[in-house]
KELOTI-629905 format. One record per residue (C-alpha): x, y, z; residue number from 1; residue in three letters. Coordinates in Angstrom, 2 decimals. Each point is the difference from the previous one (the first is absolute). Layout:
N
site xx X&yy Y&zz Z&num NUM&residu ALA
...
//
This chain:
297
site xx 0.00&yy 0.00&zz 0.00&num 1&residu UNK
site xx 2.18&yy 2.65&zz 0.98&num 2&residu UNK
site xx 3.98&yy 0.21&zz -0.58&num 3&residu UNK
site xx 1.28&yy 3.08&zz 2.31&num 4&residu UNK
site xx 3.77&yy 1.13&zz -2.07&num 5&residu UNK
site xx 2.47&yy 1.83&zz 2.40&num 6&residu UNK
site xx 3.34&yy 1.64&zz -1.73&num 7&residu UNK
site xx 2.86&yy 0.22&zz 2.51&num 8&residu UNK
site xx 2.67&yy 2.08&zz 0.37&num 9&residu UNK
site xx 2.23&yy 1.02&zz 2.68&num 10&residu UNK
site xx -2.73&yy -0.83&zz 2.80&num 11&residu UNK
site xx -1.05&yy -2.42&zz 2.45&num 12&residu UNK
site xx -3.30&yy -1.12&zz -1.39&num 13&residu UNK
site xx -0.44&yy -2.71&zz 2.74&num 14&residu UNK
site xx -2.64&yy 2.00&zz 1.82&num 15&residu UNK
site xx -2.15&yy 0.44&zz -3.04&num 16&residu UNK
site xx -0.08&yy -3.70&zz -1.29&num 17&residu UNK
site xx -1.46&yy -0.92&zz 3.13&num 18&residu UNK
site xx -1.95&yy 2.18&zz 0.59&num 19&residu UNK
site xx -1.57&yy -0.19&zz -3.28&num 20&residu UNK
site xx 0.25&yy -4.21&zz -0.27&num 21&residu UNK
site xx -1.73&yy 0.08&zz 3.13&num 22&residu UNK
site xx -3.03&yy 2.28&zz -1.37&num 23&residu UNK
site xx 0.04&yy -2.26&zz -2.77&num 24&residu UNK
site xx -0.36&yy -2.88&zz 1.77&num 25&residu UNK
site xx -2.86&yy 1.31&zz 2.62&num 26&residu UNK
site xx -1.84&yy 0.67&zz -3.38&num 27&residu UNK
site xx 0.67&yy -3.88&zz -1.10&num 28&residu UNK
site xx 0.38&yy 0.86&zz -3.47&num 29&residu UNK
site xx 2.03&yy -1.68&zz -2.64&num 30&residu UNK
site xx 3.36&yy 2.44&zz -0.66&num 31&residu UNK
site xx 3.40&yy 0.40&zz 0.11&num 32&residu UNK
site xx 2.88&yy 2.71&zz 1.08&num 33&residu UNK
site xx 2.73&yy 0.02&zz -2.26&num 34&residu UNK
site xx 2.85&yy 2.17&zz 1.02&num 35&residu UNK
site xx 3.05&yy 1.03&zz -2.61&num 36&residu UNK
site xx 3.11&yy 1.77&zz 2.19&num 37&residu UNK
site xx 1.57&yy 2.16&zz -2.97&num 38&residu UNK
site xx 3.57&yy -0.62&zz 0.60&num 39&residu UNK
site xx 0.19&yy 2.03&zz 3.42&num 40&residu UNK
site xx 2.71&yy 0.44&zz 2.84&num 41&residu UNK
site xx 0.87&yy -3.59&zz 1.13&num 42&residu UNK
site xx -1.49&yy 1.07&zz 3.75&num 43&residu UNK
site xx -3.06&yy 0.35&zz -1.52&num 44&residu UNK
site xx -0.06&yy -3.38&zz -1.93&num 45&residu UNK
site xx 0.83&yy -1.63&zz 2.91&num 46&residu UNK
site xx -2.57&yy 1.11&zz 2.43&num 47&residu UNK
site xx -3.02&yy -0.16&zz -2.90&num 48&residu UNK
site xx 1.31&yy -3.49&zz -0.55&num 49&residu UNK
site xx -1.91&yy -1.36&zz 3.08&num 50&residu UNK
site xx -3.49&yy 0.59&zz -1.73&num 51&residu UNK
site xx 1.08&yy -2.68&zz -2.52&num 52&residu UNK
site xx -1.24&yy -2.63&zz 2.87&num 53&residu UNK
site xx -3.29&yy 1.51&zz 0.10&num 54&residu UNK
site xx -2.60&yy -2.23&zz -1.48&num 55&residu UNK
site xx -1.65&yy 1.65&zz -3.28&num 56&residu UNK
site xx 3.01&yy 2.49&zz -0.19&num 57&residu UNK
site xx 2.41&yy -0.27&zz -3.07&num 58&residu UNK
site xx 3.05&yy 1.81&zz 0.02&num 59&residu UNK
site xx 2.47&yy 0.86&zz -2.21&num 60&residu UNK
site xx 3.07&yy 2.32&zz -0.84&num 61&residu UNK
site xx 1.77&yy 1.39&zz -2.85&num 62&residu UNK
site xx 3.49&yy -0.08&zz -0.18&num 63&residu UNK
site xx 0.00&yy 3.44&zz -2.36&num 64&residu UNK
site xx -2.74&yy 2.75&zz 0.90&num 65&residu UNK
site xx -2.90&yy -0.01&zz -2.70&num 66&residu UNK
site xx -1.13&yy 3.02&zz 1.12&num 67&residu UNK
site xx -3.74&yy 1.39&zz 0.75&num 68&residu UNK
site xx -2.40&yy -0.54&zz -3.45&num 69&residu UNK
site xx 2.66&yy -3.67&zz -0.48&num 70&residu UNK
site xx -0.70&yy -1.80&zz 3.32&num 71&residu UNK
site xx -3.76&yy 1.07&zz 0.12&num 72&residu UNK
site xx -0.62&yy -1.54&zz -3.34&num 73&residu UNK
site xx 1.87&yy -3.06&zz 1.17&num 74&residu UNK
site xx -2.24&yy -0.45&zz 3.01&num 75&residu UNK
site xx -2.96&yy 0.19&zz -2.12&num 76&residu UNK
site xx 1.94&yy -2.78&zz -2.59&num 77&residu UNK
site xx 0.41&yy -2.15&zz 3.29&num 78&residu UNK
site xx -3.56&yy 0.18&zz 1.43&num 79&residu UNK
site xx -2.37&yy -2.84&zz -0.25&num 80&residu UNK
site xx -3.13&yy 1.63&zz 0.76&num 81&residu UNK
site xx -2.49&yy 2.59&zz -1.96&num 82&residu UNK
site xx 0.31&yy 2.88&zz 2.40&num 83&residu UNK
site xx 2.95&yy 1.93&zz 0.82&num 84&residu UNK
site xx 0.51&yy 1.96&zz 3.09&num 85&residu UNK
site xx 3.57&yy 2.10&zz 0.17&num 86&residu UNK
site xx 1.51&yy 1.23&zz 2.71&num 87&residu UNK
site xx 2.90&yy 2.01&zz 0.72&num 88&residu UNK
site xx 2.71&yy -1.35&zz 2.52&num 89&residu UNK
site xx 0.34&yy 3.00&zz 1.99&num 90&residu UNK
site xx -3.72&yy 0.12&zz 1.29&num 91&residu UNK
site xx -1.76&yy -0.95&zz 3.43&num 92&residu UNK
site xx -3.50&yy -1.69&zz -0.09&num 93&residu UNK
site xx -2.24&yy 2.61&zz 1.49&num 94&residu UNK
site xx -3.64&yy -2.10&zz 0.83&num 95&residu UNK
site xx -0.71&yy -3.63&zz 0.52&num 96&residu UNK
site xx -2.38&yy -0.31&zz -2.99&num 97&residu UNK
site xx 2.46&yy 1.61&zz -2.43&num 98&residu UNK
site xx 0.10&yy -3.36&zz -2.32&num 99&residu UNK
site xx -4.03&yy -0.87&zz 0.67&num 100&residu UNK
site xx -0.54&yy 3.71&zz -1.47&num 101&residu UNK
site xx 1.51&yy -1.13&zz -3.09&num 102&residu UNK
site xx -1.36&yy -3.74&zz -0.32&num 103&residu UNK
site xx -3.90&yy 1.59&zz -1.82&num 104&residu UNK
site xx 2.68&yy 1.59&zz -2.71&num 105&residu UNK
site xx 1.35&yy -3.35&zz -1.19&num 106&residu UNK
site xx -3.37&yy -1.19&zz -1.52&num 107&residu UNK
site xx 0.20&yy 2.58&zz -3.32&num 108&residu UNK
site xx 2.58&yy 1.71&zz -2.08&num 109&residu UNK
site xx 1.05&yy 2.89&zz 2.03&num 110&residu UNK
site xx 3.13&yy 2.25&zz 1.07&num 111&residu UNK
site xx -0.90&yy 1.26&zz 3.89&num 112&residu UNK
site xx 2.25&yy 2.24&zz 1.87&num 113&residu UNK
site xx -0.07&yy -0.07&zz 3.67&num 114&residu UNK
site xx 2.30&yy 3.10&zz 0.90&num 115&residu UNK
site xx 2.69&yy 1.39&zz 2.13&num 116&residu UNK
site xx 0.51&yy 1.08&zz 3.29&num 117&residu UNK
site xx 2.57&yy 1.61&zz 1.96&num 118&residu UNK
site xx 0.96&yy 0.06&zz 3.69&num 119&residu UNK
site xx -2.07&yy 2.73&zz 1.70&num 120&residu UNK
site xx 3.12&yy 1.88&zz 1.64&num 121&residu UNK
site xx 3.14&yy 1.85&zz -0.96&num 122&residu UNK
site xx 3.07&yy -2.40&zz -0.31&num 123&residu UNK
site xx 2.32&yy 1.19&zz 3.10&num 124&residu UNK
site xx 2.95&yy 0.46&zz -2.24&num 125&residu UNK
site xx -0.45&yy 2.48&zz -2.97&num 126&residu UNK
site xx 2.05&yy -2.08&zz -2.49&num 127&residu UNK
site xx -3.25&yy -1.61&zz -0.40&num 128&residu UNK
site xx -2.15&yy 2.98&zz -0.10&num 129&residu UNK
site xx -0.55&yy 0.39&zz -3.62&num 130&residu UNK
site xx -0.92&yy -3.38&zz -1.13&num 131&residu UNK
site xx -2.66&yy -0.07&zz 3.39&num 132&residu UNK
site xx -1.58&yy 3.25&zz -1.35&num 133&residu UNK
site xx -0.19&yy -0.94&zz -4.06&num 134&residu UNK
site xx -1.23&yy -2.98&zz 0.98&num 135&residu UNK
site xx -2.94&yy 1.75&zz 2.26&num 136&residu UNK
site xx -0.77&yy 2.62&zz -1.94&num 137&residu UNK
site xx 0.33&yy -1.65&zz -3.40&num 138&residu UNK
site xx -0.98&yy -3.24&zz 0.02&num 139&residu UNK
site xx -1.98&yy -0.53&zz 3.17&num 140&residu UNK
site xx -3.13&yy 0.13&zz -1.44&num 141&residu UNK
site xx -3.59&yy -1.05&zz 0.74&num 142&residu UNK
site xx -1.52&yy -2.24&zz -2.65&num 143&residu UNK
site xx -2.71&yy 2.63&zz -0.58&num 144&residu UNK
site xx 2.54&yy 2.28&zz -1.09&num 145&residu UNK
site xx 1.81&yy -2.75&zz -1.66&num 146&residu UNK
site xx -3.20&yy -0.83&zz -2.31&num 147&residu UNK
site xx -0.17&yy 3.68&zz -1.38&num 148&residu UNK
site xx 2.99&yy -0.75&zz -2.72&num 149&residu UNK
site xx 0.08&yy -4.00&zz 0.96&num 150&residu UNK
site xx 2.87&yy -0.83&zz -2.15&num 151&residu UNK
site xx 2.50&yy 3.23&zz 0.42&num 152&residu UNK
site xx -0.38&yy -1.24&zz 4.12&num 153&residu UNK
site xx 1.69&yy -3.40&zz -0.98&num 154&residu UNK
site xx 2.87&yy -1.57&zz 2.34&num 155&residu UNK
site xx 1.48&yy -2.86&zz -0.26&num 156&residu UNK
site xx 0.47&yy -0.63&zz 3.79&num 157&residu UNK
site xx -3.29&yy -1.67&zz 0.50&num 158&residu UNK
site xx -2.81&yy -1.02&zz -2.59&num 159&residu UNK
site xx -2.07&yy -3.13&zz -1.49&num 160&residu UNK
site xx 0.14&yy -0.76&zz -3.61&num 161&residu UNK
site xx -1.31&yy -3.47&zz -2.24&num 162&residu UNK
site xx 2.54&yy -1.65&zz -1.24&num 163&residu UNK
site xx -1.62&yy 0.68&zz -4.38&num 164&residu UNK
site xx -0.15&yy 3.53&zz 1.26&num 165&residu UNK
site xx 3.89&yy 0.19&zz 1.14&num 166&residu UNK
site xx 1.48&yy -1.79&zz -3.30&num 167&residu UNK
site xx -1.90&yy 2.68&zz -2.01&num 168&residu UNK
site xx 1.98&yy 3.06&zz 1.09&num 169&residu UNK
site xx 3.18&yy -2.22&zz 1.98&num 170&residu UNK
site xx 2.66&yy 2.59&zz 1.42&num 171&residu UNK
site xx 2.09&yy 1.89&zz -2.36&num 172&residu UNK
site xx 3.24&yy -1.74&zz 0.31&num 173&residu UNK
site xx 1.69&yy 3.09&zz -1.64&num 174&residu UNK
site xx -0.28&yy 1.46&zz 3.09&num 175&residu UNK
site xx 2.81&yy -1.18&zz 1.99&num 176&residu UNK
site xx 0.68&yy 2.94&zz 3.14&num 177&residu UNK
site xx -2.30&yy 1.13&zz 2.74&num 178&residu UNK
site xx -3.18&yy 1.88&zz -0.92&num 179&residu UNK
site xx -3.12&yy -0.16&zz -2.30&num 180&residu UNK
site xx -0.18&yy -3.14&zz -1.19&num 181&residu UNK
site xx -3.15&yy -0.05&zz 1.87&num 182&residu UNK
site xx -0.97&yy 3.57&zz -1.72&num 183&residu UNK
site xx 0.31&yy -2.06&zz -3.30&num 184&residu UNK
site xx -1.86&yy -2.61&zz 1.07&num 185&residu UNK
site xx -2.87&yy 1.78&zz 1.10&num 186&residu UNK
site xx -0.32&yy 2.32&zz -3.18&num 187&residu UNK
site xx 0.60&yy -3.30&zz -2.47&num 188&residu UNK
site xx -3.17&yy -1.66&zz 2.31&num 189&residu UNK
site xx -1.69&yy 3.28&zz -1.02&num 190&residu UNK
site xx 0.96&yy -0.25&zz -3.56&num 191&residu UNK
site xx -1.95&yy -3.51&zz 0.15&num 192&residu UNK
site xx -3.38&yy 2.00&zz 1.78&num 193&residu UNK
site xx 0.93&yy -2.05&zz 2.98&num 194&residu UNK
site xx -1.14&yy 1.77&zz 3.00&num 195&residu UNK
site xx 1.67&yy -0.59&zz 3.35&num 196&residu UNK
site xx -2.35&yy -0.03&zz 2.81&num 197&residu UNK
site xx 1.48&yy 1.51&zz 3.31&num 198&residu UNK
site xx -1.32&yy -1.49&zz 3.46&num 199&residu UNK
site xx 0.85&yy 0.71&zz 4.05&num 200&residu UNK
site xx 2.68&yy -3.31&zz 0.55&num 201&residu UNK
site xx 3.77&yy 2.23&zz 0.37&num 202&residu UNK
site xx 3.04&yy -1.88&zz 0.45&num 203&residu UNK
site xx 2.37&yy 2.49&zz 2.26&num 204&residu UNK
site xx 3.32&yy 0.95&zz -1.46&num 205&residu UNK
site xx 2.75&yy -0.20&zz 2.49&num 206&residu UNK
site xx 2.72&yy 0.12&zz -2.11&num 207&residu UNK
site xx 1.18&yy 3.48&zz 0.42&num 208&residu UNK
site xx 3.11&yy 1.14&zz -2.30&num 209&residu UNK
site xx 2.10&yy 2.53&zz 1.30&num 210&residu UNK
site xx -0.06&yy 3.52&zz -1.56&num 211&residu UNK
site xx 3.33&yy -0.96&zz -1.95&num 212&residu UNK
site xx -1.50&yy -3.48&zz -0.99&num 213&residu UNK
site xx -3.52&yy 1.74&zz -1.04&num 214&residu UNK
site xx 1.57&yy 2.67&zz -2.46&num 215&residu UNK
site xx 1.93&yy -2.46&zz -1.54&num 216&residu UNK
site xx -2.98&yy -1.82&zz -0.81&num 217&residu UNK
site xx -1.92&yy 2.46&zz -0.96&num 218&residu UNK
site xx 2.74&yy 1.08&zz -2.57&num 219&residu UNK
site xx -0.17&yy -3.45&zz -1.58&num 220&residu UNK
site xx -3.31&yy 0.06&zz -0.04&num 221&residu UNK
site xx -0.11&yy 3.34&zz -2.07&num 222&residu UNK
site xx 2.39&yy -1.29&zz -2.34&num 223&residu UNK
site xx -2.59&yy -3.27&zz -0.33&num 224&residu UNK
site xx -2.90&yy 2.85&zz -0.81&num 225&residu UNK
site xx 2.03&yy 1.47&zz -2.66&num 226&residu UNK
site xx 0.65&yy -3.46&zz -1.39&num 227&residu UNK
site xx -3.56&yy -0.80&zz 0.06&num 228&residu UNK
site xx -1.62&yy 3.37&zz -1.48&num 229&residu UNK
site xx 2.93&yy -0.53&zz -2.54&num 230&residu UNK
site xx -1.27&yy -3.57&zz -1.28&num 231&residu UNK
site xx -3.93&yy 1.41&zz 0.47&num 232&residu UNK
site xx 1.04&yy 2.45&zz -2.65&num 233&residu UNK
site xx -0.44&yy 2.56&zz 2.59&num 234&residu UNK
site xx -3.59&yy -1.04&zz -0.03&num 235&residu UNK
site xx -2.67&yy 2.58&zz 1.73&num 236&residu UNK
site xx -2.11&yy -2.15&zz 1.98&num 237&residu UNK
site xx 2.98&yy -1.53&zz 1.42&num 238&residu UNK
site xx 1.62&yy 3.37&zz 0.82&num 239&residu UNK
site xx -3.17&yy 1.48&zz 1.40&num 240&residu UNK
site xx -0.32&yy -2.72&zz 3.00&num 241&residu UNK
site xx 3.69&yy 0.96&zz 1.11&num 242&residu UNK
site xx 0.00&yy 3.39&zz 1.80&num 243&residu UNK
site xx 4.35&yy 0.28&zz -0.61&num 244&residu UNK
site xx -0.90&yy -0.14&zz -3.65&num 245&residu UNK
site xx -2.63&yy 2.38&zz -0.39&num 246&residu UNK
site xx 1.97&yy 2.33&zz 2.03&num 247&residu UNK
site xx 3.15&yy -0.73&zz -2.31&num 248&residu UNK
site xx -1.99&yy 0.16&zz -2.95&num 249&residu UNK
site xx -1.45&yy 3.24&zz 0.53&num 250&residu UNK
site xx 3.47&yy 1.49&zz 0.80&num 251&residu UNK
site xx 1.09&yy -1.49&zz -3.41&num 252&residu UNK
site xx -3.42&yy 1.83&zz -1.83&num 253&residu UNK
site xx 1.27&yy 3.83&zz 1.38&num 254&residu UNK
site xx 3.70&yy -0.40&zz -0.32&num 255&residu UNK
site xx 0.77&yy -0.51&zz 3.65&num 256&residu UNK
site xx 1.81&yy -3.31&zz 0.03&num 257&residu UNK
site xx 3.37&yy 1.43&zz -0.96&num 258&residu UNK
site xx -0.24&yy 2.51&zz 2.86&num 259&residu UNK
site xx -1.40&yy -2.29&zz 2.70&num 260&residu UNK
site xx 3.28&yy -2.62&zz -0.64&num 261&residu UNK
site xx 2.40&yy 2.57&zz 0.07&num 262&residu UNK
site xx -1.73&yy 0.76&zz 3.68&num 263&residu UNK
site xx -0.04&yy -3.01&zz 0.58&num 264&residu UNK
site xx 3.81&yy -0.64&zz -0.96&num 265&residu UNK
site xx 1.02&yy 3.11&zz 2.53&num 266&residu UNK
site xx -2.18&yy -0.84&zz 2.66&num 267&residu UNK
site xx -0.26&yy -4.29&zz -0.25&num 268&residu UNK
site xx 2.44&yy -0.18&zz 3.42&num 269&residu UNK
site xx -0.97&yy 2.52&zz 1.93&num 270&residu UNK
site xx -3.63&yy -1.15&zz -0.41&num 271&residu UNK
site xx 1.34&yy -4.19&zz 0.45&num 272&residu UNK
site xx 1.61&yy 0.97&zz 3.28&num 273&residu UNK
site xx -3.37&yy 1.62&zz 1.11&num 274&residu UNK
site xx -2.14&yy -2.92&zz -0.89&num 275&residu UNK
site xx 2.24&yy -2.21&zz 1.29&num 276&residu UNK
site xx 0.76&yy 1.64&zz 3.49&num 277&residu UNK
site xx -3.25&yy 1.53&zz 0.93&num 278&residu UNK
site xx -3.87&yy -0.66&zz -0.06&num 279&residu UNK
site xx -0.72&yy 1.94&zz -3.03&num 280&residu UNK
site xx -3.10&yy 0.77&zz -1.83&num 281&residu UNK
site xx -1.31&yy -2.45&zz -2.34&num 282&residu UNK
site xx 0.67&yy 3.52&zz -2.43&num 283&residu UNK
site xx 3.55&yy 0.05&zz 0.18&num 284&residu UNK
site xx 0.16&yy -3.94&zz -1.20&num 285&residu UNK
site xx -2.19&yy 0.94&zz -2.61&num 286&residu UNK
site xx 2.01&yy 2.49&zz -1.05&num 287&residu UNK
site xx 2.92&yy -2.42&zz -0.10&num 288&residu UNK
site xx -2.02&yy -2.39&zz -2.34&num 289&residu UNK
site xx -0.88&yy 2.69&zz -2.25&num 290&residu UNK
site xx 3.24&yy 1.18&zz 0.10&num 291&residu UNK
site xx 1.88&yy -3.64&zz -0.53&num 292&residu UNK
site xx -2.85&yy -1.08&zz -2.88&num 293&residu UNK
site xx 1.50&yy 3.53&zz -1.86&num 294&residu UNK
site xx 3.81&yy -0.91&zz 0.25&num 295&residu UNK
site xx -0.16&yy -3.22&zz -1.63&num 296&residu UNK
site xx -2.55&yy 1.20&zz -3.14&num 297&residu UNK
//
């Protein structure tokens, strides 16, 4: 009935398989947990390798890292069963019935997204500050506000798809860094006039990055949008569900590109050191974004 797919990497998952095999099991439902470690730090590897002795757990590792779209399409190619529920390693089971909320899903053809919480106060040390307050403020949302543009509020952390569903659209394996592949995924699921539907069922990311960690991301992941809108022939529907774009776009239309990445250029440290020592404004990283998305066009 129900194969749950958990990418690893770099984190002790242990918590989560059981938690989650043991929901699975109160349900008494036919599944699965498959688990792929994507070649992480040997510590790692050898704590997660203890869930191998759970019954209905399957793990495995890579030897060289496949990267994000790569080992999610290989957990689908493993899975024996019709509906697929991903998860991402760094998350914390938030209710009891998290897996029974999914179960009346698995009957049609559907892509569900459960959602994404956060912890509810500050992290004590600032390094962590400005993944903590993305992550509230832009992607801890309620599935109400989810549903107004459904597949723009896609994440990859936690959601339910059929199996015929998932090898229609697949991840794009072109996309090998951190950052949109889920973007893509949600906008070629558009493409097809499939509709995600957004309920109340949050997994809670605990994974904090540090400031330094979280920029560095980020810049991959801009470099993964301008790959994208480059192969979507700069497409508008595409461009008009990312925010960064429009904003770069528009820049682009009036002539202001040129100027903004020569800012950006002078001021790129100065404004670095403040995002990465303080407990800036979500502005400022914006700013950064806009700025970085400018220097490499």
């Amino acid at each position: 009935m129900l194969s749950i797919l958990i990418p690893v990497y770099n984190f002790d998952v242990t918590e989560l398989v059981e938690n989650l095999n043991s929901q699975a099991k109160q349900a008494k439902i036919d599944f699965e947990l498959i688990v792929i470690d994507d070649a992480s730090e040997e510590r790692y590897k050898i704590r997660n390798r203890i869930i191998s002795n759970i019954p209905n757990v399957k793990y495995f590792e890579e030897e060289e890292n496949l990267g994000r779209s790569r080992i999610r399409n290989k957990l689908a190619d493993l899975s024996s069963y019709q509906c697929l529920l991903f998860t991402d390693c760094d998350s914390k089971v938030q209710n009891d019935d998290y897996i029974q909320k999914y179960l009346k899903y698995c009957k049609n053809d559907v892509v569900v997204c459960g959602g994404r919480t956060y912890m509810s106060s500050k992290p004590d040390n600032h390094k962590y500050y400005l993944r903590w307050v993305h992550g509230v403020r832009r992607e801890q949302f309620s599935p109400e506000v989810r549903t107004l543009e459904p597949n723009k509020s896609f994440m990859t952390n936690n959601f339910l798809i059929s199996k015929p569903i998932f090898n229609q659209v697949r991840f794009d394996e072109s996309i090998t860094n951190y950052g949109h592949e889920d973007t893509l995924f949600g906008f070629e699921l558009k493409k097809k006039n499939i509709i995600i539907e957004h309920i109340d069922n949050p997994l809670i990311h605990i994974g904090l990055e540090t400031n330094e960690e979280f920029i560095k991301k980020t810049r991959e992941g801009i470099e993964n949008l301008k790959q994208i809108m480059r192969q979507n022939h700069n497409e508008k529907v595409f461009i008009r569900d990312i925010t960064l774009l429009n904003y770069f776009k528009f820049f682009q239309k009036i002539g202001l590109n040129r100027i903004f990445k020569f800012l950006f250029k002078k001021s790129e440290k100065r404004l670095y050191n403040y995002l990465v020592n303080n407990k800036p404004d979500l502005l400022f990283f914006d700013l950064y974004k806009l700025g970085y998305l400018c220097s490499i066009n």
